[in-house]
C-alpha positions as CSV (number, residue, x, y, z in Angstrom):
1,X,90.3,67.3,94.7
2,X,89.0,70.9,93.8
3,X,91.1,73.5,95.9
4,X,89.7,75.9,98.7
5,X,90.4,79.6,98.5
6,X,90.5,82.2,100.6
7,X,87.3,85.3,100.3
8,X,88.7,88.5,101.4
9,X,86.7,92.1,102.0
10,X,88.2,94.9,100.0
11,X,90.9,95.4,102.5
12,X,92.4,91.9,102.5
13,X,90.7,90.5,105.4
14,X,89.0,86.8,105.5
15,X,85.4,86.6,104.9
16,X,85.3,83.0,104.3
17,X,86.1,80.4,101.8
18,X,85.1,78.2,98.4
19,X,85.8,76.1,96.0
20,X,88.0,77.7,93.1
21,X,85.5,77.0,90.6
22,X,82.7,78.2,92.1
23,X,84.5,81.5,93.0
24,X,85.1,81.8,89.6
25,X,81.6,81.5,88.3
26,X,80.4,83.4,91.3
27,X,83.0,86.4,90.5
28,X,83.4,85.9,94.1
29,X,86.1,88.2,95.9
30,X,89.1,86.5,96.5
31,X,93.1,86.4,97.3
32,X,95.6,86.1,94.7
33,X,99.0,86.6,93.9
34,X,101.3,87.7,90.5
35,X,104.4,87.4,90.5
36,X,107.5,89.1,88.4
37,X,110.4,87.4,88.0
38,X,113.4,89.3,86.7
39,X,116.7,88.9,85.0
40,X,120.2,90.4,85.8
41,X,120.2,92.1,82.1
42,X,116.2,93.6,83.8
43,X,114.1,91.4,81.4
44,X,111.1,90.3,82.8
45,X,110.1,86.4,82.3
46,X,106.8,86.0,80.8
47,X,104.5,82.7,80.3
48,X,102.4,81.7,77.4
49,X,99.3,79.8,79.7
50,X,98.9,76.6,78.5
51,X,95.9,75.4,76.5
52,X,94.4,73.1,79.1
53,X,93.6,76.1,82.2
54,X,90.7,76.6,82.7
55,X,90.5,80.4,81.7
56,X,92.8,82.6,79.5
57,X,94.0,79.8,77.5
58,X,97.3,80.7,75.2
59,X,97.7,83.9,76.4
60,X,100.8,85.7,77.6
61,X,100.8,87.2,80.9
62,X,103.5,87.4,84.2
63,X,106.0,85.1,85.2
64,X,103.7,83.0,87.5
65,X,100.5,83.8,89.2
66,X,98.0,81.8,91.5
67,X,96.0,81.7,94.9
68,X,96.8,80.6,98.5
69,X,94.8,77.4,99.3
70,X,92.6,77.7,102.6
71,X,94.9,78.1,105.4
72,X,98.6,79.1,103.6
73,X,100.4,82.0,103.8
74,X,100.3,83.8,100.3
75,X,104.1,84.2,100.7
76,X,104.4,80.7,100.7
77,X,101.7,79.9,98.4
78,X,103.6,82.4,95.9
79,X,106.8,80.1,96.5
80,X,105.0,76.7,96.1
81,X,103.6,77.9,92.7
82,X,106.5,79.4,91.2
83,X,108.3,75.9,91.3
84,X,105.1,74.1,90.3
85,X,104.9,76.2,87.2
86,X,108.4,77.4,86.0
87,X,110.9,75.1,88.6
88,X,112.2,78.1,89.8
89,X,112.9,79.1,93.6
90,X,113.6,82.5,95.5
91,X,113.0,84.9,98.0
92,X,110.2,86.7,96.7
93,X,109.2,90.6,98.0
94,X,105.7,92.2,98.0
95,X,106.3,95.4,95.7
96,X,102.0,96.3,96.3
97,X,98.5,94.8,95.8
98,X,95.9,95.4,93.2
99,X,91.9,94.9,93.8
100,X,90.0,94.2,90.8
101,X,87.2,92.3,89.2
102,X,87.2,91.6,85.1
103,X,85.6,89.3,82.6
104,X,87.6,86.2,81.5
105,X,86.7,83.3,79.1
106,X,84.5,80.4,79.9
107,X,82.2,82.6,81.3
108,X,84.1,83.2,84.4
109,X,85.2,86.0,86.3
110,X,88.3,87.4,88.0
111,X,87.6,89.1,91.2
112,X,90.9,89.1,93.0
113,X,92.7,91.4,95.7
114,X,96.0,90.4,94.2
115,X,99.2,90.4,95.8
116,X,102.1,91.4,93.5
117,X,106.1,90.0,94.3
118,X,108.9,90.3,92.6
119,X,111.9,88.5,92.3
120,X,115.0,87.4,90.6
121,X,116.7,84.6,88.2
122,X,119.7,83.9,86.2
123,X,119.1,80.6,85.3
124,X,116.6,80.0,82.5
125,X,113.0,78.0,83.9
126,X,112.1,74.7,83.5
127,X,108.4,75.1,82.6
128,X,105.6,72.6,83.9
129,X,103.8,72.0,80.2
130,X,100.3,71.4,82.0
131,X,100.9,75.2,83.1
132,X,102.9,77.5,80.4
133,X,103.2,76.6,77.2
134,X,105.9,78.9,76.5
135,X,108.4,81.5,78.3
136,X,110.2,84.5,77.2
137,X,112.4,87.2,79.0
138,X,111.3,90.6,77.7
139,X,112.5,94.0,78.1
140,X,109.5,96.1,80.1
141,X,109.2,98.6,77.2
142,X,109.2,96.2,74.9
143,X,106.2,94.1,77.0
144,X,104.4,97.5,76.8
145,X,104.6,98.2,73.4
146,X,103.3,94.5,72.4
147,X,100.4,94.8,74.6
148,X,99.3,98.0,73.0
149,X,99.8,96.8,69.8
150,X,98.0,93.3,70.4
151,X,96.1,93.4,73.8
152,X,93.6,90.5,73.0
153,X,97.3,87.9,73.0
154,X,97.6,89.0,77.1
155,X,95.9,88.2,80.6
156,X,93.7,90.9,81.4
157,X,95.1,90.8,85.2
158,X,98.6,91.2,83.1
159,X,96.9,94.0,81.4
160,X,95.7,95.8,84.9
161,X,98.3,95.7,86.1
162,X,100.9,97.3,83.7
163,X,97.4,100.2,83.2
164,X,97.5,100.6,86.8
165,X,101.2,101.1,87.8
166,X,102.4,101.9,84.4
167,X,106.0,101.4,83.4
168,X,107.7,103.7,85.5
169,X,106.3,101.6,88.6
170,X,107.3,98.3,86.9
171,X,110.8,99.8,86.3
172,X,110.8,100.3,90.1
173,X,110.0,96.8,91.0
174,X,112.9,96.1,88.6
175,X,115.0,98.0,90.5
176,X,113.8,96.7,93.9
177,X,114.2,93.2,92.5
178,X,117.9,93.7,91.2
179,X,118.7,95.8,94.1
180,X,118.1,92.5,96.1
181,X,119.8,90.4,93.7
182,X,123.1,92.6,93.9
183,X,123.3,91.6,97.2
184,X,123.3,88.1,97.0
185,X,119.7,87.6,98.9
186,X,117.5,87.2,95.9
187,X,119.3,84.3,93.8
188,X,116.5,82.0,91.7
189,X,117.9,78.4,91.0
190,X,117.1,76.0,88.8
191,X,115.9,72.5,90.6
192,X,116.1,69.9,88.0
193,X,115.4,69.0,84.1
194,X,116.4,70.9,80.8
195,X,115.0,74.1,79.8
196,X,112.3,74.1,76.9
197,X,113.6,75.7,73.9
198,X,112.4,78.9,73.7
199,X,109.2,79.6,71.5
C-alpha cells in the first residue's frame, strides 16, 4: 500500500495530505526528515541509495532520510526509519530545518520542509539492501571536498544542505551529537545480523 504524507505551509504547519507518489510528481510541499548519524572518532555515516528507489538511485547522501506517514510524529518516524534502513537505534536531536524544492530523477521533484537530527553510533550498521547499497563513515571535510569535486555522485537534499549550513554548522551538529554521546544518553546499538563489508 502506497504511504500518506503529510503537506505542510512554509512554516511546518498541516495543510493536508497525499500519496507519496503523487507528491512527488506534483512537487507538492511536504514533511521530511534527514538524519546525521555520527561516530565517536566525528565521522559521519553516509549511504549509497540503493538502485531500486524510486529517485536518486546510486547516489551518496546522509546517514538515513525519509517522511512521517499521515498521523506520526517525525521524531518517531525518524526513529522507525533509521532501523528500517541501517538497523540502527538512538535518541535522535533536532539540530534545525531546511525548506526547499529541487529537481530529482524520474521526473520528480523534492519539495520538502525537512527536519534535520543528529545522532550517535559506535557500532557499525546493518544496512537494509532494498534501501542503501553501501555505507561509509567519512570525515566532514573530507565529505566536502568529494562533493565539490564530484557533485553529480550525491543527493541534491545532501547537497543543500552541506550549501546551506556549510561545514562549520555541520561541525556543530558534530559537536552537539558527541556532546550527547559523552554523556551516555545518545548510545546507537546494533539490533541484529552482520555488518556488510564495507564498499
Amino acid at each position: 500500500m502506497e504511504e500518506t504524507l503529510i503537506l505542510v505551509d512554509e512554516d511546518d504547519c498541516e495543510t493536508g495530505s497525499a500519496h507519496k507518489l503523487f507528491i512527488h510528481q506534483q512537487g507538492l510541499r511536504h514533511r521530511a526528515f534527514s538524519i546525521f548519524i555520527f561516530d565517536e572518532q566525528g565521522r559521519l555515516l553516509l549511504q549509497q541509495r540503493a538502485l531500486g528507489k524510486y529517485h536518486s538511485q546510486g547516489l551518496w547522501t546522509n546517514s538515513c532520510c525519509g517522511h512521517p506517514r499521515l498521523g506520526e510524529q517525525t521524531l518517531a518516524a525518524a526513529q522507525r526509519r533509521l532501523l528500517e534502513e541501517m538497523g540502527l537505534t538512538c535518541p535522535l536531536k533536532n539540530v534545525a530545518s531546511l525548506l526547499y524544492r529541487e529537481q530529482v530523477s524520474n521526473d520528480l521533484i523534492e519539495h520538502e520542509f525537512d527536519h534535520l537530527f543528529v545522532g550517535t553510533s559506535d557500532t557499525p550498521p546493518v544496512a537494509n539492501p532494498d534501501e542503501a547499497l553501501a555505507w561509509a563513515w567519512l570525515p566532514l571535510s573530507d565529505i566536502q571536498r568529494r562533493i565539490a569535486a564530484e557533485p553529480e555522485k550525491y543527493t541534491v537534499w545532501f547537497q543543500k544542505i552541506f550549501d546551506t549550513y556549510t561545514l562549520a554548522g555541520l561541525r556543530a551538529w558534530q559537536k552537539i551529537a558527541l556532546a550527547a554521546s559523552s554523556t551516555g544518553h545518545a548510545r546507537a546499538t546494533q539490533l541484529s545480523g552482520q555488518p556488510p563489508t564495507r564498499q
